[in-house]
C-alpha positions in Angstrom: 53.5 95.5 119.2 57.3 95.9 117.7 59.3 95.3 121.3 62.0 97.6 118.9 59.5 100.4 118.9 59.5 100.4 123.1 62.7 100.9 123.3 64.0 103.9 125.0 67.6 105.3 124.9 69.0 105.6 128.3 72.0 107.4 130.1 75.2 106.3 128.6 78.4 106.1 126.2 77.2 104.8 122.8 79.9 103.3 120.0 78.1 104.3 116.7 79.2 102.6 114.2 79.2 104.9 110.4 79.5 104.2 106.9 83.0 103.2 105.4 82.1 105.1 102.0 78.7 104.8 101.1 76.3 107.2 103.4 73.5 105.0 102.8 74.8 102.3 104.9 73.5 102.9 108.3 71.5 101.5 110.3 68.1 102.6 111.6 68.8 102.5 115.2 72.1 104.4 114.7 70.5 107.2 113.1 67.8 107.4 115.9 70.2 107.3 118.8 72.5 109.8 116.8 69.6 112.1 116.5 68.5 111.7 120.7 72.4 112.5 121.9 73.1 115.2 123.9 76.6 115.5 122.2 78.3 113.6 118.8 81.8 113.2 120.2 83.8 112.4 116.7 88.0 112.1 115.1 86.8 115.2 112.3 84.3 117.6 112.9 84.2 118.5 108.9 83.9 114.9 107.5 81.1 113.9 110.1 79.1 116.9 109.5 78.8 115.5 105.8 77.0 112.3 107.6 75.0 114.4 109.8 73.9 116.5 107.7 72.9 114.1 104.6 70.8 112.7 107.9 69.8 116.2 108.6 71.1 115.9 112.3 71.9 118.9 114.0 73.4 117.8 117.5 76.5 119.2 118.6 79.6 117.7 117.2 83.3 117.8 119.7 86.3 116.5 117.9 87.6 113.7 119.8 91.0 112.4 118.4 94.1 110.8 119.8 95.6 114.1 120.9 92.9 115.0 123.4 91.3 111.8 124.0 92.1 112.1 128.1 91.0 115.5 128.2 87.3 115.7 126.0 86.6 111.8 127.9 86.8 113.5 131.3 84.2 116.2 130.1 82.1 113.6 128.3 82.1 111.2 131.8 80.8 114.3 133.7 77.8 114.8 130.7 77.3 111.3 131.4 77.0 111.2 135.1 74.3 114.1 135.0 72.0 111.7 132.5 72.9 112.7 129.6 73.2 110.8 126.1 76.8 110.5 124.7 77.5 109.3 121.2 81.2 108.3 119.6 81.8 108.0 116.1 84.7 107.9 114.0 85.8 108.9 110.7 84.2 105.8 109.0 83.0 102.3 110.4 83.4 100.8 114.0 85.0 103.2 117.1 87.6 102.0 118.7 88.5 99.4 116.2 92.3 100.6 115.6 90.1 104.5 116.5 89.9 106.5 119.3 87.5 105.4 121.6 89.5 103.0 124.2 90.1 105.4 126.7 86.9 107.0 127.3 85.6 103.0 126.6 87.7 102.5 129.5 86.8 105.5 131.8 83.1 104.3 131.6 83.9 100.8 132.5 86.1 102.4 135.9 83.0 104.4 136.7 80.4 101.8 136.3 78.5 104.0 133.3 76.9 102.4 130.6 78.3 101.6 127.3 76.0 100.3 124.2 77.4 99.0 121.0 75.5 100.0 118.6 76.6 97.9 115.3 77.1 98.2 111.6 79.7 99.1 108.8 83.3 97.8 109.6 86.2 97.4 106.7 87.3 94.4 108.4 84.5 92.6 108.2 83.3 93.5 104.8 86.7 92.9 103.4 86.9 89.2 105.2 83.5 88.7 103.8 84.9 88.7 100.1 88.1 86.9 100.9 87.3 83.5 99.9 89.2 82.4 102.8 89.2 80.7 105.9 86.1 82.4 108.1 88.9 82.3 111.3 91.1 85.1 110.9 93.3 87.6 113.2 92.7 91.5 112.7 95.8 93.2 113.4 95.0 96.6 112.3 97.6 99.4 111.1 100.9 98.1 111.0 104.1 100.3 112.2 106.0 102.8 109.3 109.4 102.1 111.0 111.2 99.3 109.2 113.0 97.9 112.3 109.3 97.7 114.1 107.6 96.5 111.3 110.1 93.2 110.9 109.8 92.1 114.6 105.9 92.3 114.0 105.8 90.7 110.7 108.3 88.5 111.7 106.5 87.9 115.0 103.1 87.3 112.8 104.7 84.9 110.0 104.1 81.5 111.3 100.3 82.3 112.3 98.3 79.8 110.0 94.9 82.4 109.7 94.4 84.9 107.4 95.2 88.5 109.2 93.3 92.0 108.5 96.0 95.0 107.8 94.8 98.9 107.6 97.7 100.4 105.7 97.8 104.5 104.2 97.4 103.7 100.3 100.6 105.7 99.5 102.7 103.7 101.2 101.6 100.1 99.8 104.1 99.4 97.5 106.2 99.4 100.8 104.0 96.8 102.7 104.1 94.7 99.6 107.7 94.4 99.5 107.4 93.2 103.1 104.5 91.0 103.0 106.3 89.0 99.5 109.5 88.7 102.1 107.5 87.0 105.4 104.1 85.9 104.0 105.2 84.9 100.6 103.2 81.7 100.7 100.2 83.3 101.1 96.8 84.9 99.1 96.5 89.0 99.3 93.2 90.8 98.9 93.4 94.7 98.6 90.5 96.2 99.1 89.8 99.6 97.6 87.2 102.3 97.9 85.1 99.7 99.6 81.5 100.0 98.9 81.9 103.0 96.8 81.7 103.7 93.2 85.5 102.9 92.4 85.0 99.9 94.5 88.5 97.6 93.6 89.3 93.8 95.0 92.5 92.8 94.0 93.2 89.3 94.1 96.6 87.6 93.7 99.1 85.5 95.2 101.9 87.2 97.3 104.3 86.0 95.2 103.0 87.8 92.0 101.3 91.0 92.5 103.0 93.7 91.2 103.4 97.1 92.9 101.2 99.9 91.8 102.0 102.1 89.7 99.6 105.2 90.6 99.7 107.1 93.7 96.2 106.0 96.1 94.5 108.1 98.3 93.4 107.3 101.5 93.3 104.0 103.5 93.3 100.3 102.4 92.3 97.1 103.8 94.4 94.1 103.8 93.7 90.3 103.7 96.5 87.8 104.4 95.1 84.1 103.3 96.1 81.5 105.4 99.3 79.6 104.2 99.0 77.6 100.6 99.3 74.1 101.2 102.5 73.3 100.7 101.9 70.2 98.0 100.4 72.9 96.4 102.7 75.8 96.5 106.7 75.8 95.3 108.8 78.9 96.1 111.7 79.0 93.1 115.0 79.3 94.4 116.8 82.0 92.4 119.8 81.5 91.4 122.2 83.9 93.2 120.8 81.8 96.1 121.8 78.3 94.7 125.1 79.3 93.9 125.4 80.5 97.7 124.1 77.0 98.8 126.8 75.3 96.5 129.7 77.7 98.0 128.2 76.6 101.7 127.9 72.6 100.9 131.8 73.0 100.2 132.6 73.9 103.9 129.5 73.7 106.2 127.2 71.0 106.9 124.3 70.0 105.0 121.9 71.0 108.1 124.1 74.6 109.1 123.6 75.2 104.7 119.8 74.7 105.7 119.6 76.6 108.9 121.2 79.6 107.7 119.8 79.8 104.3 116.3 78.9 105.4 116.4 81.8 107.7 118.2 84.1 105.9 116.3 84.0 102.5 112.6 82.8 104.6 112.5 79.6 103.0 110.8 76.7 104.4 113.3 74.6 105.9 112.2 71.1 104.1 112.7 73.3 100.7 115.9 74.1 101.0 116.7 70.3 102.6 115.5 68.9 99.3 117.3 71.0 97.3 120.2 70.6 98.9 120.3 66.8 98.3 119.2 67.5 95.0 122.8 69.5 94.3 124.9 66.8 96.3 123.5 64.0 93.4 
């Protein structure tokens, strides 16, 4: 006999993972313990109703979203605690993965209650999954909107040499772009679009080259940084409003403060700007 068919659903917190666009990717044993909750704790009541119902399951659904994450987790322990079946899901994919979810996660873990994985659709790993790149990466997850915040954490996340997962809001990708060409612009980009649905886009280019979009986008995209290009391989140009402030600078500084500062200042690679440098003074 199937030892999958003995298994029962016990007492507990379960992490439910959902489709990221296409309803028809779920799994069999998230739709069954779905179906056996006592409650569907989830970020939008209307948008996981669609799921439910396509399922035709008619639990009872609590919104559960960062602004009252402390309050619905302490109801949800008590359900819990008198043997009852609690299920999380989020708007689309994996809980908790930059969703709500940690502090009732959290809660369970203090309390010695069980929590059960239960696995499936996640952007992040469908999107790494078509990057063509290197199969160690760093997921980051949404990235600040505040310019001063976002520097220190791209800055802070430059000299990493894996390729990193980004969530950013579609609308505002032509700002991220601007800032990924400025600190990763040795680097590969995927954009992933409407993943798994109809409109399905991958967007492949080098940093240095894509173009901002021109249409508004809707909704959320998911971001691959490659690893850095070998360096043999890759040349950055310097423009020329640059070289004619590294000519000015050879005439009263150093040849290593020239390098230093314009290195830093512009995010050139130092050995770059050192070559060029002795290329001016021939």
């Amino acid at each position: 006999m199937d030892k999958n068919k003995q298994q029962t659903i016990s007492p507990g917190l379960y992490l439910v993972s959902t489709p990221i666009g296409n309803l028809k990717d779920i799994t069999l044993r998230a739709l069954n313990v779905l179906k056996k909750s006592h409650i569907i704790l989830c970020e939008d009541t209307r948008r996981s109703k669609k799921l439910l119902s396509y399922y035709e399951i008619k639990n009872k659904l609590f919104a559960y979203h960062k602004f009252n994450e402390k309050k619905v987790s302490s109801g949800a322990i008590d359900l819990i605690k008198k043997n009852k079946i609690v299920s999380l899901i989020s708007d689309a994919g994996t809980p908790t993965i930059s969703d709500p979810g940690m502090i009732i996660v959290n809660r369970c873990i203090e309390e010695k209650l069980d929590v059960h994985p239960i696995p499936g659709p996640s952007a992040v790993t469908s999107a790494m999954s078509v990057s063509g790149f290197n199969d160690k990466y760093l997921f980051y997850g949404f990235l600040s909107k505040k310019e001063n915040e976002l520097d220190k954490t791209l800055n802070n996340l430059q000299n990493l040499n894996f390729p990193i997962v980004f969530f950013v809001p579609a609308a505002k990708i032509n700002f991220f772009l601007k800032k990924f060409k400025k600190y990763f612009f040795d680097r590969k980009i995927l954009v992933a679009k409407e993943m798994t649905k109809i409109h399905e886009q991958l967007i492949r280019e080098k940093i240095e080259s894509i173009e901002p979009f021109s249409k508004n986008l809707k909704g959320e995209l998911t971001i691959v940084l490659s690893d850095k290009i070998k360096e043999q391989k890759y040349q950055k140009k310097i423009d020329e409003s640059v070289t004619i402030q590294i000519k000015e600078m050879l005439k009263k500084y150093s040849h290593k403060d020239v390098v230093e500062f314009i290195s830093k200042k512009e995010n050139l690679p130092k050995k770059m700007v050192y070559n060029f440098c002795l290329q001016i003074k021939k």
